[in-house]
LUMROBA-110372 format. One line per field, with one value per residue (C-alpha): residue number from 0; residue in one letter; x, y, z. Coordinates in Angstrom, 3 decimals. Layout:
resi NUM  ...
resn A  ...
xx X  ...
yy Y  ...
zz Z  ...
This chain:
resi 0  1  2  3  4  5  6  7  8  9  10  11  12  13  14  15  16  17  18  19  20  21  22  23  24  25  26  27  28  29  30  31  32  33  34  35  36  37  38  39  40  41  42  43  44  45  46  47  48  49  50  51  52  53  54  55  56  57  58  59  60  61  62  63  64  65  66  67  68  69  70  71  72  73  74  75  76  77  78  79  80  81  82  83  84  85  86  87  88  89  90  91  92  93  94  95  96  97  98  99  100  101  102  103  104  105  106  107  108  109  110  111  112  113  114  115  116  117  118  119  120  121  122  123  124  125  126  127  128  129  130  131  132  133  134  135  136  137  138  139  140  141  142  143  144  145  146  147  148  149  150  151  152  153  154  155  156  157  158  159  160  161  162  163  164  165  166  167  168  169  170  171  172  173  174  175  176  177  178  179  180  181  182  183  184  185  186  187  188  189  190
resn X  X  X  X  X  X  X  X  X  X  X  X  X  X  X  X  X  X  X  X  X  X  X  X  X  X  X  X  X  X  X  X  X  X  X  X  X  X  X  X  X  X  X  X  X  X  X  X  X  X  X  X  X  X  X  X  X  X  X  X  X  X  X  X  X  X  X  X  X  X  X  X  X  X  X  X  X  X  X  X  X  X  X  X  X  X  X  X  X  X  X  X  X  X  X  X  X  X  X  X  X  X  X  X  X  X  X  X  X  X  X  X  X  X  X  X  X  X  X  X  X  X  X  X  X  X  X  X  X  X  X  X  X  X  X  X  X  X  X  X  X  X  X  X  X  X  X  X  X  X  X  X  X  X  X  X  X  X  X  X  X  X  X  X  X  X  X  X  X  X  X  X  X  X  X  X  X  X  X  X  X  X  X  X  X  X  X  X  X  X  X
xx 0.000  1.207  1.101  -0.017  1.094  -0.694  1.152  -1.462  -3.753  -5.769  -8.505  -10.866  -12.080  -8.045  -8.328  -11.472  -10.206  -7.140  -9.193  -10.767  -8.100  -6.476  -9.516  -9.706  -5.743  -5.620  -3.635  -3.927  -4.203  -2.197  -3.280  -0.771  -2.065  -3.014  -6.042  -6.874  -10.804  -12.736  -13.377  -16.880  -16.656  -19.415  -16.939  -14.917  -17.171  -18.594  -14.910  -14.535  -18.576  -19.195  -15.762  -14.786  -16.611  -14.145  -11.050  -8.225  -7.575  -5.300  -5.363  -1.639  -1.333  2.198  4.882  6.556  3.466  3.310  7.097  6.568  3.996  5.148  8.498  12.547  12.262  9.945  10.942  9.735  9.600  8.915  7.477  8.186  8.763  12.490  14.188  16.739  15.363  12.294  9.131  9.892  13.637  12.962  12.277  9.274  8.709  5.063  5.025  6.453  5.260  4.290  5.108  3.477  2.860  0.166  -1.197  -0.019  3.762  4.031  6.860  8.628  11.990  13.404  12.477  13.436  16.871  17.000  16.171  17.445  18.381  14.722  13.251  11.455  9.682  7.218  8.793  7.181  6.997  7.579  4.035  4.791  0.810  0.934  3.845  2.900  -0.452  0.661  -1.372  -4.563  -4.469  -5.908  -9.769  -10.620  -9.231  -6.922  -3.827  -1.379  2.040  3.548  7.032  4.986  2.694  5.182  7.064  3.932  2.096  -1.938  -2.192  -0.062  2.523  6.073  7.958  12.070  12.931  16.456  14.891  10.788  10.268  6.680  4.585  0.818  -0.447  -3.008  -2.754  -4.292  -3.104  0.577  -0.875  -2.647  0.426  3.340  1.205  0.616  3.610  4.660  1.869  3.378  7.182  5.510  3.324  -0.191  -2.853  -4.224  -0.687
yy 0.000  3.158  6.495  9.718  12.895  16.335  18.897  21.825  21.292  24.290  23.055  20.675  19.285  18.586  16.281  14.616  13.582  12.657  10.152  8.898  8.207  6.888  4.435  2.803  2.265  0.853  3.544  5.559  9.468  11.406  15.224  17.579  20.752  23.110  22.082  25.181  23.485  21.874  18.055  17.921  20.788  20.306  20.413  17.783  14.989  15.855  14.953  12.059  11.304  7.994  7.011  9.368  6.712  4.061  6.338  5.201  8.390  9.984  13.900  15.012  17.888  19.276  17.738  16.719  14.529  12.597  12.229  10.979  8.579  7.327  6.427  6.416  4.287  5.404  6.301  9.887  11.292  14.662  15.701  19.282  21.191  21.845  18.876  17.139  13.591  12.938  10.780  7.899  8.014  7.098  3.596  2.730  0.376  -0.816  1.431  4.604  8.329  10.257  13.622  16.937  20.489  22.781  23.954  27.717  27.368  23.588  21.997  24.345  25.317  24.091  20.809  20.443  22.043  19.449  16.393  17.454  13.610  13.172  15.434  14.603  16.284  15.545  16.827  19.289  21.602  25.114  26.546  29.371  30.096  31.073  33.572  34.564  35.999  37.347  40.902  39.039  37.337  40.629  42.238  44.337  47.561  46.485  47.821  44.987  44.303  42.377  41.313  40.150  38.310  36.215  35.355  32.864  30.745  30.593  28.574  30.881  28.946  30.538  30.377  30.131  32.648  30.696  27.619  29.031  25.322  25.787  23.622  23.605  20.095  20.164  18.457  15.911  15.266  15.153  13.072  10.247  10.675  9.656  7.339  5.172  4.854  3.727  1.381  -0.171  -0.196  -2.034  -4.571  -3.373  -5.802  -4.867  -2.676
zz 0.000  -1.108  1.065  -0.649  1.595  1.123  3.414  4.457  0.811  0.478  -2.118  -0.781  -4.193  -5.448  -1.822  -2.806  -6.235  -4.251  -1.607  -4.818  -6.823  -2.914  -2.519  -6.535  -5.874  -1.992  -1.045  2.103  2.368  5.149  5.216  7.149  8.742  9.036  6.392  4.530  4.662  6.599  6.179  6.200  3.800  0.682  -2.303  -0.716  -0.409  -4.207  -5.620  -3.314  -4.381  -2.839  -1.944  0.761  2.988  2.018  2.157  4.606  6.156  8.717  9.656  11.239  12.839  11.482  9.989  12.939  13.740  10.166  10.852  14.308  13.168  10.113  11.726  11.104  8.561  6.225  2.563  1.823  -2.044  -2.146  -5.352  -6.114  -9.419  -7.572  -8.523  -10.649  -10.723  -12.521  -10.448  -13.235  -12.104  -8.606  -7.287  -5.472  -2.688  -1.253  1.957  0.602  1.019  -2.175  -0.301  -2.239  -1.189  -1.173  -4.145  -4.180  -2.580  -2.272  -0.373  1.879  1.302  4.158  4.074  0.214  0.753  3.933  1.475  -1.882  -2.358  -1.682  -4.018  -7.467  -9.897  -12.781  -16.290  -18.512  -21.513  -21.152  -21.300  -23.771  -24.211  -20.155  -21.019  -24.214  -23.317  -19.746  -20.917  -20.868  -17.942  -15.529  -15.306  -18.441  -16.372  -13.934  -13.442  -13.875  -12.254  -15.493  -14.145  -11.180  -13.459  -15.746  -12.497  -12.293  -15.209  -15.550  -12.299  -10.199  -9.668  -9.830  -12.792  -12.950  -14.851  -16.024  -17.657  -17.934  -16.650  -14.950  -13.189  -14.761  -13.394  -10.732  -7.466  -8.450  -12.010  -10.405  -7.036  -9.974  -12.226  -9.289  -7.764  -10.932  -11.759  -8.441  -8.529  -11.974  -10.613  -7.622  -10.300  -9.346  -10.861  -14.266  -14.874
């Protein structure tokens, strides 16, 4: 079984489709606060529809409580756009933790500069349409900061500038997308 990780997710429908995907896979869903919803919240139980009931669940507090409960020994990837190694390079192992961030800032820092060796990170295109069309992206009206704006692509998430590399997956497009493949590595049935 297979350990997805959301550390303080702030969209309570990316967390249903995550249960979901969690419960059609066996896998079991850790949520780090602080929560940026509440778990009976409406939009929530719609993604997870009917199998939020059958989700294998456990709420942490911080990340020194996930720590602290999932042990010494447990083998953390920690998916960020920050990272060398590609999801597809690593090697998984029934048990591990599929580690990602919260939507607007993910992982913090800290902890990826801590656990560079850790870190992995889905590959994609530069999303030129995002950058190209920058102008459009404010109110008819409003004033807009433009260096601010192309230091982000169309899901506000920040752009580096050196390599225009940009993260435009969802949470859970990139939570379905690691977790499958870890699920074929590990020879999941039907895979």
């Amino acid at each position: 079984m297979f350990n997805v990780v959301l550390v303080a997710p702030e969209i309570p429908a990316n967390t249903g489709n995550i249960g979901r995907t969690c419960v059609v896979t066996g896998s079991r869903l850790h949520l780090v606060g602080p929560l940026g919803f509440s778990l009976d919240e409406r939009s929530l139980r719609r993604a997870g529809l009917g199998y939020w009931e059958g989700l294998d669940v456990t709420v942490h507090d911080n990340w020194g409580a996930f720590l602290e409960a999932a042990g010494p020994d447990a083998r953390l990837h920690l998916l960020t756009k920050k990272a060398r190694r590609t999801y597809a390079e690593a090697h998984y192992h029934d048990g591990d933790y599929l580690v990602f961030g919260c939507e607007s800032v993910g992982l913090p820092e800290e902890l990826l500069a801590a656990h560079a060796d850790l870190c992995e990170r889905i590959p994609m295109l530069p999303d030129a349409v995002s950058l190209d069309n920058a102008a459009s992206w404010g109110a008819p009206g409003q004033q807009i900061d433009h260096a601010a704006l192309l230091a982000q692509d169309v899901c506000g998430n920040f752009v580096n500038p050196e390599d225009y590399r940009i993260s435009a997956l969802n949470l859970s497009n990139a939570a379905a997308i690691v977790l499958y493949e870890a699920l074929r590595q590990t020879g999941f049935g039907g895979m």
